[in-house]
N, C-alpha and C positions, 0 to 999 in steps of 0.2 A: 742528476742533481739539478732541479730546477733553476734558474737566475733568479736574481733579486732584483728587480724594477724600482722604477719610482714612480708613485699613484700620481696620478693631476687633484691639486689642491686647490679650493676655492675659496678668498676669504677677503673678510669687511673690518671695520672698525667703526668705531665708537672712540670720543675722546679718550673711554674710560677700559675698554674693552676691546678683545680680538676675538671674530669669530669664524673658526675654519672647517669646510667640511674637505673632507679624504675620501673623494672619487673609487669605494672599492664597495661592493656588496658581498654578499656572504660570508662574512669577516669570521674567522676563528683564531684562536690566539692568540689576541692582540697584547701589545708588549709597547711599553710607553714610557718615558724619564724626561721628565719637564721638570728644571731646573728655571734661577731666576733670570738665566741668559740664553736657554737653549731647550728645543726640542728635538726627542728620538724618539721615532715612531716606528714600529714593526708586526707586521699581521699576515696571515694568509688568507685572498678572498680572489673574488672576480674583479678587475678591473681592465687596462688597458690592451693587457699583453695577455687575457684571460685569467682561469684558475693558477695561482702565482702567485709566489711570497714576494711582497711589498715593504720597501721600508725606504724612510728619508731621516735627515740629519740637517739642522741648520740652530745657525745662531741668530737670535732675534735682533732689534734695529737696537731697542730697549730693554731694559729689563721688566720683568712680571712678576705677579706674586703666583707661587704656586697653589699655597694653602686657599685662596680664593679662586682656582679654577677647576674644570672638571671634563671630561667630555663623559657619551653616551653611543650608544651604537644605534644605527634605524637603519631601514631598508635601504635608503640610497647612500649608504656609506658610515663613518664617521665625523661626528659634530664634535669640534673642540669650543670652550667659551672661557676665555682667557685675561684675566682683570690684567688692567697695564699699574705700575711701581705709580707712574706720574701721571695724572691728565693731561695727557696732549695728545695731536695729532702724527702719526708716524708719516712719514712721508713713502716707507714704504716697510714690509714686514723683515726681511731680513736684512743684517747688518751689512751683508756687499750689496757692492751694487750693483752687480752683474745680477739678471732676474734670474732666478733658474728654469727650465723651459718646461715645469711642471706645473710651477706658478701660477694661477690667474685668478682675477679677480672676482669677487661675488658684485655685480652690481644690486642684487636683489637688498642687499643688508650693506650696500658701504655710503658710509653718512659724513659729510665735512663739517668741518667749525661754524658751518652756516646757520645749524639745527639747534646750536645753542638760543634756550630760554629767554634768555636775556638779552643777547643781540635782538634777536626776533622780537621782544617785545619794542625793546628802545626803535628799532627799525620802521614799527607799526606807527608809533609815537609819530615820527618825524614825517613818516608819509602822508599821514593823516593830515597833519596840519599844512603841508605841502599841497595837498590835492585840494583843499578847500579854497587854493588862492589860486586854483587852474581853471581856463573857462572850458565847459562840455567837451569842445570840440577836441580836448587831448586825451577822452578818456579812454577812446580805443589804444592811443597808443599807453597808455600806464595800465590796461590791462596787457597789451602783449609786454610791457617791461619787466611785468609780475611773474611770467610763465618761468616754471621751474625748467630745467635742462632734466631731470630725470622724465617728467611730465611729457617734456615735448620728444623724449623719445619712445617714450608707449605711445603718445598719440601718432608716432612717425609710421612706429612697426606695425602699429593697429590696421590704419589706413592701405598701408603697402601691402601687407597680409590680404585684408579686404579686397584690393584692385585685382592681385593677383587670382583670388579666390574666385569672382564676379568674372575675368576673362577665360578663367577655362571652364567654369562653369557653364558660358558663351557657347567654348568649341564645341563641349560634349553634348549641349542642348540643340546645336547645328549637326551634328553627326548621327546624332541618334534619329533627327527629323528627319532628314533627307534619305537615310537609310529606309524610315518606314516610309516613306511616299514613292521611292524610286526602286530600291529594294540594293541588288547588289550593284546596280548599275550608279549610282549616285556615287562608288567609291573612287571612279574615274576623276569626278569634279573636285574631291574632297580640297584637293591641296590649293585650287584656283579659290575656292570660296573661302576658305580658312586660312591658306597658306598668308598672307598680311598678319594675321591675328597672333598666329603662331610666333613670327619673326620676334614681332612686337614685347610680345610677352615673355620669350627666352632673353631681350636683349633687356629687359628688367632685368632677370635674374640677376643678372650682373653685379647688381646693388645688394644681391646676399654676399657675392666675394666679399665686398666693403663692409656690410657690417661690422664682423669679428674686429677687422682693421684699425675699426673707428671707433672702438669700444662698446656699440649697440649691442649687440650680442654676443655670450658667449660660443667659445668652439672652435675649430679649428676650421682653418681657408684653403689648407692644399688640396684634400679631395674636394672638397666641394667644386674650387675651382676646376677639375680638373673634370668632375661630372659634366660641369656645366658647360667648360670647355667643348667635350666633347659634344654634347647635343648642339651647339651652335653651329659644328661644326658639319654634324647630318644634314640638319633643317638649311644653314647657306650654302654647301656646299655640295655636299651630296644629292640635294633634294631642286634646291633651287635654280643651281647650275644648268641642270637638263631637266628640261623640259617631257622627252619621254621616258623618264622614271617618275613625273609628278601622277601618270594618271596610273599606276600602277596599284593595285590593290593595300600593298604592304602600307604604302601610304596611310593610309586611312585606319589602319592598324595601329597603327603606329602613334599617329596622333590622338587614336580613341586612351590607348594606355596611356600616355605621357598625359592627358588630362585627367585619368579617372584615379594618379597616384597622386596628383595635383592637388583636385578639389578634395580631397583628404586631411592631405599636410597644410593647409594654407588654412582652413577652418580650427586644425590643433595651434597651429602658432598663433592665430588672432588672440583665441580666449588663453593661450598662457603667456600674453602678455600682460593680464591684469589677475594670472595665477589662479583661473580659472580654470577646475579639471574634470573633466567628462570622463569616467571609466572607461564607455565603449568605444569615445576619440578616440583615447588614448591607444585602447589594444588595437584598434583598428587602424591607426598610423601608423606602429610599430608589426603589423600583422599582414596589412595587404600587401606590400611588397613580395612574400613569397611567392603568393602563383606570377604575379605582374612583374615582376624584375626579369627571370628569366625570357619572360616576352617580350621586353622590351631588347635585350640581347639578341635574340632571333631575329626580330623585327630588323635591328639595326646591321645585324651580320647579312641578311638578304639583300639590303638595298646596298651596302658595300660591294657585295661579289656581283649584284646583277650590273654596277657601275663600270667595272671593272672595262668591257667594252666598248663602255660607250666614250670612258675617258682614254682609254686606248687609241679610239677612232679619232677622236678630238686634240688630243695632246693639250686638253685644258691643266692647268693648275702646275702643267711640266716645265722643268728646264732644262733644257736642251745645248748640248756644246757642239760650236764654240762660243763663246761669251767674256765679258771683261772680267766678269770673276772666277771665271774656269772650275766652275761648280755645276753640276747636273741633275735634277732630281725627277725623278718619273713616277707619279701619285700612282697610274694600278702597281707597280712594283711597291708603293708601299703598302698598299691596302692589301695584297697578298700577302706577304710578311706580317701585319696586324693580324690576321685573318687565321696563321698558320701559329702561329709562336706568342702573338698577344689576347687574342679573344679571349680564350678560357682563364689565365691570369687573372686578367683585367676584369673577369665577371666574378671569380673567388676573393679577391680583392673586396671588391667592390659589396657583396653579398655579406662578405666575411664583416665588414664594417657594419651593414645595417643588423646583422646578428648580435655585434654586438652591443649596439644602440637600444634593440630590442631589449637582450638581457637586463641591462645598465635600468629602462624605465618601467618594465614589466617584472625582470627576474627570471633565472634561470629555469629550463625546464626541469619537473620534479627530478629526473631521475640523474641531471647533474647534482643536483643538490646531497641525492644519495650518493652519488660516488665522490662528492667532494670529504662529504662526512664519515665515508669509508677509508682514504685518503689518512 
């Protein structure tokens, strides 16, 4: 007997309207009761927890009219379009106010009292006759008064997307050259000539944690964080630390993949910030990772076990008793334990995620599609 989930819902407003989409695809059986205080939603498709009956329950903040709503079914889920009883702003969709943790917001469609007509003309009004009593030299600053906060976070993500795109672009344009000029011998140097660049550009990353946080982006921040986590923690630690593990070949592997899944993803995020969509980005975001993930797993399991000695001999990153806090910790005991009981988890996990990702933007392989319909 399968469980019943709850999809992640995405949704905006309008004075006048609510519009939600239901994070499920291949939706069969959909089953819905929308009342003037409440929504019951129930379907079987692919979302969160995969192939898996789906359904949610809640009471609106307001009441709706039903006879003037409707939704529709598309590929990436379920669109509801929801006329509200009164014109107003909600301050938030459902009547508690505890958020529910499936909740999140459409930033792409949510619009405030600002957008109103009529404010905005009366506002133009005022400014106008305002700016003609201003001398020149304030115009720069009444253009940046004017920038909208939606505005200036596409031009934030654009830019960020862009820097990050242009520095591994950087690495893979240095790795590829000195490979052909030097041949296998240039992979000694990889981490001295690059190694800066690299630090540099992981310790951005950083700023995609924060996104989600800050409401720039949709999506969630534990795995991410927890990818990103992890790579900082190769590149300062693992890599940086010693010196004779930088001239090792894995090296230079390592950093060839982690740029070449890079300048992939950071060229798809640029142009879908202005919803901008390339076919072959697209399959090619959600597609290269297969052969390249597990290399990058390899990659990162060799330089942990060949450390393994060297921070042995060193007792870096160790704690040792006795001590005031009478706590012990010994990094190759844990890197063998990672190595023995977490590796292959943590890369099912980790795969199993971008699978889904895949699914969710591309769509299920045909022949789930058939056993879902058999099903």
């Amino acid at each position: 007997m399968p469980t019943i989930c709850s999809p992640f819902v995405y949704w905006g407003q309008t004075e006048t309207s609510i519009s939600m989409r239901v994070d499920l695809i291949s939706v069969k059986h959909p089953k819905l009761d929308l009342s003037p205080d409440k929504l019951s939603f129930y379907a079987y498709g692919y979302g969160a927890r995969g192939f898996n009956d789906y359904s949610l329950s809640f009471d609106f903040f307001a009441d709706v009219i039903p006879q003037k709503s409707h939704y529709r079914i598309i590929d990436r889920g379920v669109e509801f379009f929801i006329t509200k009883k009164e014109p107003e702003m909600w301050p938030r969709l459902c009547s508690t106010t505890i958020k529910p943790h499936w909740l999140k917001i459409d930033f792409d469609k949510l619009k405030t009292e600002d957008t109103d007509d009529e404010l905005m003309e009366d506002d133009l009004r005022k400014s106008q006759n305002y700016f003609r009593n201003l001398p020149d030299k304030d115009f720069g600053r009444r253009r940046k008064s004017q920038l909208n906060p939606e505005e200036f976070r596409k031009v934030y993500l654009f830019l960020f997307n862009m820097f990050q795109f242009v520095g591994f672009i950087y690495v893979l344009v240095v790795l590829t050259i000195r490979y052909a000029k030097e041949g296998p011998e240039s992979m000694a140097g990889s981490y001295k000539a690059l190694g800066r660049v690299m630090k540099f550009l992981h310790l951005m990353q950083i700023l995609e944690v924060l996104h989600p946080l800050l409401g720039y982006t949709r999506g969630e921040f534990k795995i991410p964080t927890l990818q990103i986590g992890f790579r900082l923690f190769m590149i300062f630690i693992m890599i940086d630390s010693e010196p004779r593990l930088q001239t090792k070949p894995v090296v230079f592997y390592l950093f060839l993949i982690y740029s070449m899944m890079e300048v992939i993803k950071y060229p798809y995020y640029m142009l879908r910030v202005f919803r901008v969509n390339i076919t072959f980005l697209t399959w090619l975001r959600y597609t290269i990772w297969i052969p390249l993930y597990p290399l990058t797993f390899i990659c990162e399991g060799v330089i942990l076990l060949r450390n393994i000695p060297y921070f042995d001999e060193t007792g870096r990153y160790s704690i040792f008793l006795p001590n005031q806090l009478n706590f012990s910790f010994h990094l190759p005991t844990f890197i063998r334990i990672y190595l023995l009981t977490g590796f292959f988890p943590f890369m099912w996990l980790a795969m199993n995620r971008l699978y889904y990702q895949r699914v969710r933007m591309i769509g299920p392989k045909k022949w789930k599609k058939e056993f879902a319909k058999a099903d």
